[in-house]
Backbone as CSV, one residue per row, in Angstrom:
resi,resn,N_x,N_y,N_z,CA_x,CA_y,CA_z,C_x,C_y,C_z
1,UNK,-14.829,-2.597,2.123,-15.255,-3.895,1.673,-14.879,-4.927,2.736
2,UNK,-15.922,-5.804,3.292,-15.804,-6.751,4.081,-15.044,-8.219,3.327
3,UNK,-13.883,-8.868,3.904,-13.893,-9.760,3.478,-14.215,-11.335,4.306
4,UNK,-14.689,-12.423,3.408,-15.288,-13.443,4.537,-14.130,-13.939,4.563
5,UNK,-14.050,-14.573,5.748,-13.146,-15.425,6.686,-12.095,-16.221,5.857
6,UNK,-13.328,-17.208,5.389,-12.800,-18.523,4.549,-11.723,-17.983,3.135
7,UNK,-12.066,-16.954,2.805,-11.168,-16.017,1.743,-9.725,-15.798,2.408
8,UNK,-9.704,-15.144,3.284,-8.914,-14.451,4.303,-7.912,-15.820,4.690
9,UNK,-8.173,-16.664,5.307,-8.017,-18.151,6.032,-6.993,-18.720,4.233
10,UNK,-7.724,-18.511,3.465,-7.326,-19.016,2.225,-5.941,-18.605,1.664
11,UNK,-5.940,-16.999,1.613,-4.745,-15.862,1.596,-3.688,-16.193,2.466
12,UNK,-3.611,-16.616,3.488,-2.974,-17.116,4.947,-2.123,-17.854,4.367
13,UNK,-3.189,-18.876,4.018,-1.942,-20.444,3.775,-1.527,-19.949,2.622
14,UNK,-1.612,-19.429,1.624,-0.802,-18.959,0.423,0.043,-18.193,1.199
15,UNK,0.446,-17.762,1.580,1.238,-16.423,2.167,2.209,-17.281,2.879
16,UNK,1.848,-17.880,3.817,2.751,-19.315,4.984,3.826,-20.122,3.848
17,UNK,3.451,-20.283,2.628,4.077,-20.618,1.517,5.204,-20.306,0.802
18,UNK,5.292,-19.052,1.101,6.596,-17.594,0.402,7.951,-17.882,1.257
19,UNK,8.614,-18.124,0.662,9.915,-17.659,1.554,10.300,-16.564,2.321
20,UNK,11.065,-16.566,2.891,11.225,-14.761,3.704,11.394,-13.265,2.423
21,UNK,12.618,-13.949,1.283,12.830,-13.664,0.190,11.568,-13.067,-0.498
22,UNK,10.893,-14.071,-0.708,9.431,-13.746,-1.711,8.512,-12.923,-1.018
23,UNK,8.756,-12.578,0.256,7.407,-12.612,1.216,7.685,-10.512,1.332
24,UNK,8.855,-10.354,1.019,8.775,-9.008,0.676,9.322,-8.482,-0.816
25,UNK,8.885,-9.148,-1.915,8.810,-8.564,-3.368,7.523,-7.706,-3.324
26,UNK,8.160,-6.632,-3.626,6.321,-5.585,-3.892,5.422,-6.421,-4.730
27,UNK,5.078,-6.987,-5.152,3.917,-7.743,-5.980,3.312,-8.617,-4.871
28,UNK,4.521,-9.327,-3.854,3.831,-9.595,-3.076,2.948,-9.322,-1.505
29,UNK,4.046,-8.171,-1.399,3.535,-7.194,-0.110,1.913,-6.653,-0.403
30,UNK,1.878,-5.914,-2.267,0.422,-5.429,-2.514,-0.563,-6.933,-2.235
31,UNK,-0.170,-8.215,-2.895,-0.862,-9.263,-2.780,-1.480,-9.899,-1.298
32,UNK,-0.815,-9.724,-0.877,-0.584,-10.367,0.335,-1.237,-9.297,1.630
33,UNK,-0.747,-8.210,1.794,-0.355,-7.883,3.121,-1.824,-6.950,3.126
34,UNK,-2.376,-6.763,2.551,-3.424,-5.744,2.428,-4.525,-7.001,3.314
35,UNK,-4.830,-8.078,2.747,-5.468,-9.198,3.473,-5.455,-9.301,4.963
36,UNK,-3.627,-9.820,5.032,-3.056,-10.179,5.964,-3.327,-9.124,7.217
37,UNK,-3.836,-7.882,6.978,-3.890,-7.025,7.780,-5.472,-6.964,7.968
38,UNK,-6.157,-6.862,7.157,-7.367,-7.350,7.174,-7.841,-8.638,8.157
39,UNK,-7.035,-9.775,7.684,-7.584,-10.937,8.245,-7.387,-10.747,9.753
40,UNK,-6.057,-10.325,10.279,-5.565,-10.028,11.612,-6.549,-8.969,12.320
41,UNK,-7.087,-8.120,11.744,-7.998,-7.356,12.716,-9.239,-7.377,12.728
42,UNK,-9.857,-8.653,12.123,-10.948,-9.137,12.070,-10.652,-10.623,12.971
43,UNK,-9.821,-11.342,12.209,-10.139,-12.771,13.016,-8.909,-13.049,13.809
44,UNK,-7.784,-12.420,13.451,-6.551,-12.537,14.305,-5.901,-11.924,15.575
45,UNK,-7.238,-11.167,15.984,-6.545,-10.555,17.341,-5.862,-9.486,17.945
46,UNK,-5.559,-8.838,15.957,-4.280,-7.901,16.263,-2.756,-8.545,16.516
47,UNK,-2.469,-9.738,16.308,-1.397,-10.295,16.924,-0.191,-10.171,15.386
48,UNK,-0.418,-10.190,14.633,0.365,-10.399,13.835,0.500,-8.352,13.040
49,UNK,0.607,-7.780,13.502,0.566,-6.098,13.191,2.375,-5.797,12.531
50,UNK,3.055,-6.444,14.197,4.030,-6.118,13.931,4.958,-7.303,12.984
51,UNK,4.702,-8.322,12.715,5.005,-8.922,11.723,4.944,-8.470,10.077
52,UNK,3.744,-8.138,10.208,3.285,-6.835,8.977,4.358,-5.793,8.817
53,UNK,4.152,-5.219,9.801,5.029,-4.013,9.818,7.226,-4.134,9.627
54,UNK,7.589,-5.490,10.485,8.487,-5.766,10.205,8.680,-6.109,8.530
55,UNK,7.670,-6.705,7.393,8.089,-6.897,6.203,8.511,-6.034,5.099
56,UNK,7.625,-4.797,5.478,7.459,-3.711,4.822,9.051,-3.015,5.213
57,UNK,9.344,-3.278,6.642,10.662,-2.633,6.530,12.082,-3.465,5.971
58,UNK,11.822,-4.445,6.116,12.475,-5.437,5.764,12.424,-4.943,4.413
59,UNK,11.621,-5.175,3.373,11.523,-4.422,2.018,12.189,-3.004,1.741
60,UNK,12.264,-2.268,2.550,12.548,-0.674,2.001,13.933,-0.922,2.460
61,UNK,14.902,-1.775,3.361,15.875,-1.733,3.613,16.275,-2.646,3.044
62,UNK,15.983,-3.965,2.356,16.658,-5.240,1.309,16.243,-4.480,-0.086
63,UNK,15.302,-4.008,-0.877,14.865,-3.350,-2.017,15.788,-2.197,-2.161
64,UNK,15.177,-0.986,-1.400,14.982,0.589,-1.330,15.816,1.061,-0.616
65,UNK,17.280,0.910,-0.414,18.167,1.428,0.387,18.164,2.733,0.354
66,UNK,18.298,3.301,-0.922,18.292,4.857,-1.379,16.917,5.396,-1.070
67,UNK,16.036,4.880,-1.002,14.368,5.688,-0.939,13.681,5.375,-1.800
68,UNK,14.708,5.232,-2.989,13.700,5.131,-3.969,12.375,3.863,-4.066
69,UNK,11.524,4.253,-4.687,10.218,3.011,-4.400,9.572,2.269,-5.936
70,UNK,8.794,1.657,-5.699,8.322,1.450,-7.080,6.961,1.324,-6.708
71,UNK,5.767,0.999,-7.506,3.969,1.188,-7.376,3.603,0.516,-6.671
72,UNK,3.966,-0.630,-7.491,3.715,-2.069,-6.139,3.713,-1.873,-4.630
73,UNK,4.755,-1.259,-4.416,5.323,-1.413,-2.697,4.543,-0.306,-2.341
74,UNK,4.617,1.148,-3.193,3.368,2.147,-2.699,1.684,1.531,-2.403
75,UNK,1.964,1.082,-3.173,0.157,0.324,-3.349,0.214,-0.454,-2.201
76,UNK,0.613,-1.454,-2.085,1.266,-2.530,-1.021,0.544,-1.525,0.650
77,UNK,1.443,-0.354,0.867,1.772,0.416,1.672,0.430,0.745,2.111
78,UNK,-0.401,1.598,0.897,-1.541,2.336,1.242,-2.882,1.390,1.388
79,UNK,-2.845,0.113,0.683,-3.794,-0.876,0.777,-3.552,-1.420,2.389
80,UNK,-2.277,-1.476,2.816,-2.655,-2.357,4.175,-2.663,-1.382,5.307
81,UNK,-2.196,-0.224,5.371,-2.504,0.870,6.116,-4.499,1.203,6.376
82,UNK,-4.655,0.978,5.282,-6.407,0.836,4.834,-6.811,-0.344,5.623
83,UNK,-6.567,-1.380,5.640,-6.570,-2.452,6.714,-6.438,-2.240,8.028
84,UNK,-5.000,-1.687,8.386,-4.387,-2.153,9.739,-5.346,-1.086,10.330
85,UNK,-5.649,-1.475,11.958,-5.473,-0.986,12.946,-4.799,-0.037,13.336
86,UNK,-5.519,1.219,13.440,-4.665,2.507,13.892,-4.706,2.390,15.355
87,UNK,-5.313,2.129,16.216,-4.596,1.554,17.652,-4.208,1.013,18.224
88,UNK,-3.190,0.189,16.732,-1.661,-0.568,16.900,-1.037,0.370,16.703
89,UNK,-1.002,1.720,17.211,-0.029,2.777,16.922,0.871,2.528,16.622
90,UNK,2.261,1.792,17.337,4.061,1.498,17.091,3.454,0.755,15.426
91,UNK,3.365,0.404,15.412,3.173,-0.395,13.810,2.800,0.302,13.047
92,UNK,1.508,0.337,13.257,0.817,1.487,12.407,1.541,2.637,11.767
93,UNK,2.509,3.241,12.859,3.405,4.392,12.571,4.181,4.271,11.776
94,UNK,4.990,2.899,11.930,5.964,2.188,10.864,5.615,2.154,9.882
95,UNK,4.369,1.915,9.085,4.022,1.810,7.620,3.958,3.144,7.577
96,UNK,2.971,4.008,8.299,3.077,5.177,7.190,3.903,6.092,7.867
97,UNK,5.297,5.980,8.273,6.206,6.692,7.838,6.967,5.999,6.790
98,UNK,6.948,4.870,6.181,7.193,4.411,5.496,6.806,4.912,4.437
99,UNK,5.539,5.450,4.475,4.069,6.005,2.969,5.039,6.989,3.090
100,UNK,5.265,7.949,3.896,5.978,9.531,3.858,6.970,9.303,3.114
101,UNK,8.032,8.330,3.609,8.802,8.317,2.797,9.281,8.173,0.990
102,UNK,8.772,7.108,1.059,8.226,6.512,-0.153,7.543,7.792,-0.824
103,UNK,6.401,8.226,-0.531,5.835,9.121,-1.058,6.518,10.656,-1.663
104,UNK,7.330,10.984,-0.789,8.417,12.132,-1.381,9.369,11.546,-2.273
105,UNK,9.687,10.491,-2.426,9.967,9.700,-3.800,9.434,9.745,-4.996
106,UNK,8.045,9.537,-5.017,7.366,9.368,-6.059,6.141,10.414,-6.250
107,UNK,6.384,11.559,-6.093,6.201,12.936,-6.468,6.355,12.936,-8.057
108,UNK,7.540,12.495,-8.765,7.459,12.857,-9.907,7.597,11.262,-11.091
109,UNK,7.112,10.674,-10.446,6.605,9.411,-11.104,5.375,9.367,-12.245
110,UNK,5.786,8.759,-13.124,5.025,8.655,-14.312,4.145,7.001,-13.581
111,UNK,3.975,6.552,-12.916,3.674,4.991,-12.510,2.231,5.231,-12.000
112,UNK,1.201,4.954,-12.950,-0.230,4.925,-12.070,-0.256,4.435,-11.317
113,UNK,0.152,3.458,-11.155,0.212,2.835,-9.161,0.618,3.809,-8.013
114,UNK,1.886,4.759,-8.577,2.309,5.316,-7.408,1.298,6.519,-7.011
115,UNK,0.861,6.762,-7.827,-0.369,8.339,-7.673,-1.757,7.335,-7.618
116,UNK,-1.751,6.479,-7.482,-3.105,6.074,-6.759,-2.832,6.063,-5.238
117,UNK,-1.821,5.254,-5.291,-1.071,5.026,-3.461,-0.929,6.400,-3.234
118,UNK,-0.527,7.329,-3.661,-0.205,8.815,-3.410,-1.945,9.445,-2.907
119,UNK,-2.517,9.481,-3.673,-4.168,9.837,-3.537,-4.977,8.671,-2.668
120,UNK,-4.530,7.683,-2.482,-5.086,7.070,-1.203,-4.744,7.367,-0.126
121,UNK,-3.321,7.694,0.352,-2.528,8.152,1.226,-3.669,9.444,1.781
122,UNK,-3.537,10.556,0.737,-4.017,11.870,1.145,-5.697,11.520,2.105
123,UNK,-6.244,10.535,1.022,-7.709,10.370,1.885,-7.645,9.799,3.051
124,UNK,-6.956,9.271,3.135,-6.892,8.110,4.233,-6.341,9.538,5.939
125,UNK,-5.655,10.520,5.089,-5.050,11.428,6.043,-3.396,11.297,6.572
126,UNK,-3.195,10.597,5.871,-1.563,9.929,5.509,-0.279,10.834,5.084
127,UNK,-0.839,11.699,4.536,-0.032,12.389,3.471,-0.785,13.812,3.414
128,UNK,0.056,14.874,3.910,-0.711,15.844,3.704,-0.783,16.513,2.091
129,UNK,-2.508,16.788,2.266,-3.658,17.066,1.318,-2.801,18.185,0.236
130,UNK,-2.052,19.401,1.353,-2.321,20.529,0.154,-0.808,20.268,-0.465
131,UNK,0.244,19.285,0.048,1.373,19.537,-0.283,1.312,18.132,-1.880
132,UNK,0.616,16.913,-1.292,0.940,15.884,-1.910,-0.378,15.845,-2.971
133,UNK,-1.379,16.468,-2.953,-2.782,15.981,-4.209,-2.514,16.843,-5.262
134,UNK,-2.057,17.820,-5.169,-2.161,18.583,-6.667,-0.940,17.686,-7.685
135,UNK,0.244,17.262,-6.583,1.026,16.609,-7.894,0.460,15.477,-7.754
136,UNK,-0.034,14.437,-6.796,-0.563,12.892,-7.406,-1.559,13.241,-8.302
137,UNK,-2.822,14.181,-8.629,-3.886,14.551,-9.656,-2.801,14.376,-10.833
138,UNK,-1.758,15.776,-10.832,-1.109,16.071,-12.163,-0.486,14.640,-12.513
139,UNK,-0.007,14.159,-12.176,0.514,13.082,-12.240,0.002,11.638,-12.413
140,UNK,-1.509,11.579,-12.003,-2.534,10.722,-12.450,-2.760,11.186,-14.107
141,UNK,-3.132,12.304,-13.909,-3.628,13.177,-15.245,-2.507,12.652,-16.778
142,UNK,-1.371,12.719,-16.512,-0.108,12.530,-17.374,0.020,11.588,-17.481
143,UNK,-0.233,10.409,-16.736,-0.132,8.639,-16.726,-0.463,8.164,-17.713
144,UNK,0.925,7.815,-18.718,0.560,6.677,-19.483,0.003,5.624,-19.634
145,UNK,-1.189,5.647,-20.225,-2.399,4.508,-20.085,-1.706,3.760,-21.195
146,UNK,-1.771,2.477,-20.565,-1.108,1.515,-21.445,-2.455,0.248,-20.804
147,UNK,-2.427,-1.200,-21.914,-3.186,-2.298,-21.866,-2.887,-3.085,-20.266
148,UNK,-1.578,-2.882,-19.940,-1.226,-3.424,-19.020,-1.194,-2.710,-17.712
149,UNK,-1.142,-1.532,-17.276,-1.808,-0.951,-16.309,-3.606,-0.275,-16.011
150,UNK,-3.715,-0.854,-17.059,-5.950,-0.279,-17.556,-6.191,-0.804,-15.893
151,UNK,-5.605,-2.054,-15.721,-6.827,-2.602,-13.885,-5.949,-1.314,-12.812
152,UNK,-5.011,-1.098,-12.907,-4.349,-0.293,-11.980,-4.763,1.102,-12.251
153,UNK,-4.636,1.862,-13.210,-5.473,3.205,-13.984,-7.050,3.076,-13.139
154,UNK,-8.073,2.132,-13.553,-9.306,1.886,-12.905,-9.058,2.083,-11.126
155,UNK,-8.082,1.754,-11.051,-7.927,2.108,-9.469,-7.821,3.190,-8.900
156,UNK,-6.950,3.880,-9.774,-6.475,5.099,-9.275,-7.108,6.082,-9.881
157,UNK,-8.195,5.864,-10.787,-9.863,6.820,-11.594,-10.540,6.720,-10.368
158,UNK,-10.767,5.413,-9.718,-11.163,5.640,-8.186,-11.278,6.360,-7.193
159,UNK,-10.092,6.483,-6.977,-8.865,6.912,-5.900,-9.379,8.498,-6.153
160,UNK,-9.249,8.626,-7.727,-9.262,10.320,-8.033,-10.385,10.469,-7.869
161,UNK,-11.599,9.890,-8.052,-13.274,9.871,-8.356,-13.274,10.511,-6.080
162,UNK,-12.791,9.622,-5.675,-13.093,9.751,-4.064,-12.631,10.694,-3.377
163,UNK,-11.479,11.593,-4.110,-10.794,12.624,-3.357,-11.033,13.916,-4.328
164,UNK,-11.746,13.855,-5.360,-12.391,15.144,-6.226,-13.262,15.898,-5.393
165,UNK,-14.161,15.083,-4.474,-15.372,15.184,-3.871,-15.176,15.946,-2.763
């Protein structure tokens, strides 16, 4: 999905807004950084990669000392990896060893977010296929559908709809 400029430009100044604090809460890394990576390799040059990449670590080391992760920050992870520039390699590498990590975490997560990020990972080529899809499926499959994850569930029916195939 293409996004226009003026959207992108829009996301920016909301984002310029966050404190350092706010600017890596998983709600806002998924909010934010998936754009932010977007906007940068469309209208920004590539210049801001490793800024990206510094938040996400900044997050797993102020959050996630132990490894452990939560959906948000998976989602976060696999949405802006989907964005960034893979021939910002040093960066690039940083998030998804970050996904690796994270991801052998949430192997046995009940969190539809994390087995969507888990099954985006695999398509994307992130996460290998034969070790990590049979448990993100089982684990999609078992996901407590609740009122308040239905938009996140729709994501990851997606996610499963694109990697069935």
């Amino acid at each position: 999905m293409e996004f226009a400029q003026p959207y992108l430009e829009q996301m920016m100044g909301q984002l310029d807004l966050l404190s350092e604090e706010e600017k890596i809460m998983p709600e806002n890394l998924y909010l934010y950084q998936p754009s932010h990576a977007a906007y940068d390799v469309r209208f920004g040059g590539r210049r801001d990669a490793k800024a990206i990449a510094l938040l996400f670590q900044q997050a797993r080391d102020r959050l996630y000392p132990d490894g452990l992760t939560d959906g948000f920050y998976l989602m976060a992870l696999a949405d802006t990896l989907e964005k960034m520039d893979e021939q910002l390699y040093e960066h690039y590498r940083v998030l998804a060893d970050l996904m690796l990590e994270a991801a052998r975490k949430a192997l046995d997560s009940r969190d539809v977010r994390a087995h969507y990020a888990l099954m985006k990972a695999v398509r994307l080529g992130l996460l290998d296929a034969e070790k990590y899809l049979p448990a993100a499926k089982k684990g999609f499959e078992n996901a407590q559908r609740t009122p308040q994850n239905a938009d996140f569930y729709r994501l990851a029916l997606d996610e499963y709809g694109r990697i069935a195939q």
